[in-house]
C-alpha positions, -999 to +999 in steps of 0.1 A: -613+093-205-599+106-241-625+106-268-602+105-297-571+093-307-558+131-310-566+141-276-547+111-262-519+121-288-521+154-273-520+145-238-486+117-245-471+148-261-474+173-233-463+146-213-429+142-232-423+176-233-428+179-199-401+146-194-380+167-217-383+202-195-375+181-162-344+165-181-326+192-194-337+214-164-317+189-147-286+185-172-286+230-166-281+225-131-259+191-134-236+216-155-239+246-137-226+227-104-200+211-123-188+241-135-190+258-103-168+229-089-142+230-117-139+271-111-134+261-075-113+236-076-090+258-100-090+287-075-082+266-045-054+251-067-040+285-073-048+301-038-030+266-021-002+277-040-001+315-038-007+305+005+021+278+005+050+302-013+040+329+011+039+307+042+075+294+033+084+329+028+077+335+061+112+351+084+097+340+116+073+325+141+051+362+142+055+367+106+046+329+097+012+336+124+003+366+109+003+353+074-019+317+088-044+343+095-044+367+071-051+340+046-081+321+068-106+349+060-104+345+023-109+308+027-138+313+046-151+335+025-149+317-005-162+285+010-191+312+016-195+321-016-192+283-032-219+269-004-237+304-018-233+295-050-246+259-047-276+269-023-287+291-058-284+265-083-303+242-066-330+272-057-336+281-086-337+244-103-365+239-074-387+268-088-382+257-123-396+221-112-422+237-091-435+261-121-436+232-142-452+212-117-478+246-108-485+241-147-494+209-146-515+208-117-537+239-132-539+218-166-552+187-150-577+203-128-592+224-159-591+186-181-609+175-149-634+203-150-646+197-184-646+160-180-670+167-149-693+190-169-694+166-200-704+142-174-735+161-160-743+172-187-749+133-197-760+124-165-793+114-157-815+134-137-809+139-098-771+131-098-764+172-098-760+163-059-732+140-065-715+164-095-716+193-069-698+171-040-671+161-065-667+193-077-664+204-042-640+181-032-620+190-062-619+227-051-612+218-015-580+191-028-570+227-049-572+251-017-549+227+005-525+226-022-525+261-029-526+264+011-490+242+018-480+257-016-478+290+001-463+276+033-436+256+017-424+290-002-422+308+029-407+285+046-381+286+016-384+326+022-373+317+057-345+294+052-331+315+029-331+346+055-312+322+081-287+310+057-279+343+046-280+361+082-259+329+094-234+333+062-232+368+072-221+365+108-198+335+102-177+361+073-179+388+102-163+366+126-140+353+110-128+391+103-133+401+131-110+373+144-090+379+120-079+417+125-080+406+166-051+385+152-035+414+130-034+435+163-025+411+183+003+400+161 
Protein backbone atom coordinates (compact mmCIF):
# COMPACT_ATOMS: atom_id res chain seq x y z
CA UNK A 1 0.00 0.00 0.00
CA UNK A 2 3.01 2.71 0.81
CA UNK A 3 5.64 2.86 -1.74
CA UNK A 4 8.25 4.39 0.35
CA UNK A 5 9.51 4.47 3.58
CA UNK A 6 8.53 8.33 3.78
CA UNK A 7 5.00 7.92 2.93
CA UNK A 8 4.59 5.27 5.63
CA UNK A 9 6.53 7.79 7.93
CA UNK A 10 4.12 10.21 6.85
CA UNK A 11 1.04 8.34 7.36
CA UNK A 12 2.49 6.96 11.34
CA UNK A 13 2.92 10.76 11.89
CA UNK A 14 -0.56 12.01 10.97
CA UNK A 15 -1.59 9.17 12.88
CA UNK A 16 0.18 10.39 16.17
CA UNK A 17 -0.92 13.68 15.86
CA UNK A 18 -4.14 12.73 15.37
CA UNK A 19 -3.72 10.31 18.98
CA UNK A 20 -2.31 13.54 20.25
CA UNK A 21 -5.49 15.89 19.12
CA UNK A 22 -7.99 13.14 20.64
CA UNK A 23 -5.83 13.15 23.99
CA UNK A 24 -5.54 16.54 24.91
CA UNK A 25 -9.03 17.23 23.40
CA UNK A 26 -9.93 14.98 26.06
CA UNK A 27 -7.62 16.27 29.06
CA UNK A 28 -9.58 20.15 27.82
CA UNK A 29 -12.74 18.73 28.57
CA UNK A 30 -11.55 16.34 31.61
CA UNK A 31 -10.44 19.95 33.01
CA UNK A 32 -13.06 21.96 32.04
CA UNK A 33 -15.60 19.58 33.88
CA UNK A 34 -13.40 19.41 36.75
CA UNK A 35 -13.38 22.88 37.10
CA UNK A 36 -16.89 23.30 36.60
CA UNK A 37 -17.40 20.84 39.56
CA UNK A 38 -14.91 22.54 41.86
CA UNK A 39 -16.77 26.17 41.08
CA UNK A 40 -19.96 24.25 41.99
CA UNK A 41 -19.10 22.56 44.71
CA UNK A 42 -17.64 25.97 46.17
CA UNK A 43 -20.98 27.84 45.44
CA UNK A 44 -23.19 25.12 46.98
CA UNK A 45 -20.76 25.29 49.94
CA UNK A 46 -21.29 28.98 50.32
CA UNK A 47 -25.08 29.07 49.32
CA UNK A 48 -25.70 25.86 52.09
CA UNK A 49 -24.40 28.17 54.32
CA UNK A 50 -25.75 31.65 53.45
CA UNK A 51 -29.52 29.15 53.35
CA UNK A 52 -28.77 27.48 56.74
CA UNK A 53 -27.98 31.00 58.75
CA UNK A 54 -31.07 32.40 57.17
CA UNK A 55 -33.24 29.46 57.84
CA UNK A 56 -32.17 29.48 61.63
CA UNK A 57 -32.91 33.13 61.50
CA UNK A 58 -36.15 32.43 60.74
CA UNK A 59 -38.98 34.11 63.81
CA UNK A 60 -41.60 31.66 62.81
CA UNK A 61 -43.39 28.85 61.03
CA UNK A 62 -44.58 31.53 57.94
CA UNK A 63 -41.36 33.22 57.97
CA UNK A 64 -39.25 29.84 58.14
CA UNK A 65 -41.85 28.63 54.82
CA UNK A 66 -41.33 31.67 53.03
CA UNK A 67 -37.64 31.60 53.28
CA UNK A 68 -37.68 27.32 52.23
CA UNK A 69 -39.03 28.73 49.13
CA UNK A 70 -37.54 31.63 48.38
CA UNK A 71 -34.32 29.85 48.29
CA UNK A 72 -35.58 26.54 46.05
CA UNK A 73 -35.67 28.67 42.88
CA UNK A 74 -32.00 29.54 42.99
CA UNK A 75 -31.20 25.98 43.56
CA UNK A 76 -33.03 24.96 40.65
CA UNK A 77 -31.61 27.26 38.71
CA UNK A 78 -28.23 26.63 39.30
CA UNK A 79 -28.59 22.94 38.96
CA UNK A 80 -29.94 24.42 35.49
CA UNK A 81 -27.18 26.15 34.72
CA UNK A 82 -24.45 23.22 35.94
CA UNK A 83 -26.50 20.31 33.91
CA UNK A 84 -26.22 23.43 31.11
CA UNK A 85 -22.89 23.85 31.60
CA UNK A 86 -21.94 20.14 31.37
CA UNK A 87 -24.41 19.35 28.34
CA UNK A 88 -21.73 22.24 26.51
CA UNK A 89 -18.57 20.70 27.40
CA UNK A 90 -19.39 17.57 26.26
CA UNK A 91 -21.03 19.32 22.92
CA UNK A 92 -18.54 20.84 21.98
CA UNK A 93 -15.76 17.99 22.80
CA UNK A 94 -18.20 15.87 20.42
CA UNK A 95 -17.73 18.39 17.44
CA UNK A 96 -14.07 18.60 17.99
CA UNK A 97 -13.89 14.58 17.71
CA UNK A 98 -16.29 14.71 14.93
CA UNK A 99 -14.17 17.41 12.85
CA UNK A 100 -11.24 15.49 13.45
CA UNK A 101 -12.83 12.43 12.54
CA UNK A 102 -14.72 14.52 9.17
CA UNK A 103 -10.76 15.08 8.47
CA UNK A 104 -9.83 11.92 8.53
CA UNK A 105 -12.48 10.29 6.65
CA UNK A 106 -11.92 12.99 3.58
CA UNK A 107 -7.97 12.17 3.86
CA UNK A 108 -8.45 8.48 3.55
CA UNK A 109 -10.89 8.48 0.77
CA UNK A 110 -8.59 11.05 -1.39
CA UNK A 111 -5.36 8.29 -0.38
CA UNK A 112 -7.89 5.74 -1.60
CA UNK A 113 -8.56 7.64 -4.75
CA UNK A 114 -5.10 7.91 -5.91
CA UNK A 115 -4.29 4.37 -4.89
CA UNK A 116 -7.39 3.37 -7.30
CA UNK A 117 -6.09 5.47 -10.14
CA UNK A 118 -2.34 4.25 -9.79
CA UNK A 119 -4.04 0.94 -9.98
CA UNK A 120 -5.82 1.35 -13.38
CA UNK A 121 -3.62 3.05 -14.57
CA UNK A 122 -1.36 -0.35 -14.14
CA UNK A 123 -4.06 -2.51 -14.76
CA UNK A 124 -4.36 -4.61 -17.65
CA UNK A 125 -6.76 -3.98 -20.27
CA UNK A 126 -10.61 -4.65 -19.59
CA UNK A 127 -10.59 -4.30 -15.71
CA UNK A 128 -11.92 -0.44 -16.22
CA UNK A 129 -15.35 -2.40 -15.42
CA UNK A 130 -14.11 -3.49 -12.07
CA UNK A 131 -12.13 0.15 -11.27
CA UNK A 132 -15.56 1.92 -12.05
CA UNK A 133 -17.65 -0.57 -9.55
CA UNK A 134 -15.13 0.05 -6.77
CA UNK A 135 -14.98 3.49 -7.40
CA UNK A 136 -18.66 3.47 -7.22
CA UNK A 137 -18.98 1.67 -4.22
CA UNK A 138 -16.56 4.01 -2.65
CA UNK A 139 -18.79 7.08 -3.56
CA UNK A 140 -21.92 5.27 -2.46
CA UNK A 141 -20.05 4.12 1.26
CA UNK A 142 -19.17 8.31 1.16
CA UNK A 143 -22.95 9.42 0.49
CA UNK A 144 -24.40 7.16 3.36
CA UNK A 145 -21.94 8.66 5.60
CA UNK A 146 -22.40 12.01 4.62
CA UNK A 147 -26.31 10.96 4.66
CA UNK A 148 -26.41 9.72 8.73
CA UNK A 149 -23.69 12.47 9.11
CA UNK A 150 -26.42 14.98 8.42
CA UNK A 151 -29.09 13.04 10.43
CA UNK A 152 -27.03 12.55 13.50
CA UNK A 153 -26.41 16.58 13.69
CA UNK A 154 -29.92 17.24 13.52
CA UNK A 155 -30.90 15.06 15.66
CA UNK A 156 -28.12 16.77 17.97
CA UNK A 157 -29.99 20.18 16.64
CA UNK A 158 -33.04 18.56 18.10
CA UNK A 159 -31.95 17.35 21.41
CA UNK A 160 -30.55 20.43 21.99
CA UNK A 161 -34.04 22.36 21.34
CA UNK A 162 -35.80 19.90 23.87
CA UNK A 163 -33.24 20.21 26.48
CA UNK A 164 -33.31 23.79 26.33
CA UNK A 165 -37.25 24.24 25.94
CA UNK A 166 -37.46 21.52 28.88
CA UNK A 167 -34.73 23.65 31.02
CA UNK A 168 -36.81 26.53 30.25
CA UNK A 169 -40.10 25.44 31.60
CA UNK A 170 -38.69 23.54 34.60
CA UNK A 171 -36.93 27.32 35.73
CA UNK A 172 -40.55 28.81 34.91
CA UNK A 173 -42.12 26.49 37.17
CA UNK A 174 -40.30 26.48 39.66
CA UNK A 175 -40.97 30.47 39.81
CA UNK A 176 -43.94 30.36 39.18
CA UNK A 177 -44.38 28.04 42.12
CA UNK A 178 -42.33 29.95 43.84
CA UNK A 179 -44.06 33.51 43.81
CA UNK A 180 -47.61 31.15 44.26
CA UNK A 181 -45.74 30.47 47.58
CA UNK A 182 -44.70 34.27 48.16
CA UNK A 183 -48.50 35.13 47.81
CA UNK A 184 -49.65 32.54 49.47
CA UNK A 185 -47.36 33.07 52.34
Amino acid sequence: MFATPEQFAAASKTNVETLLTLANNAFASAERLAALNLNTARSILEDSMASSKALLGAKDVQELVSLQTSLAQPLVEKAVAYNRSVYEIASQSQEEVSKLLEAQIAELNKTLATALDKAAKSAPAGSDVAVAAVKSAIAAANSAYDSVSKAAKQVAEIAEANVAAATNATVKAVSASTKGGKKAA
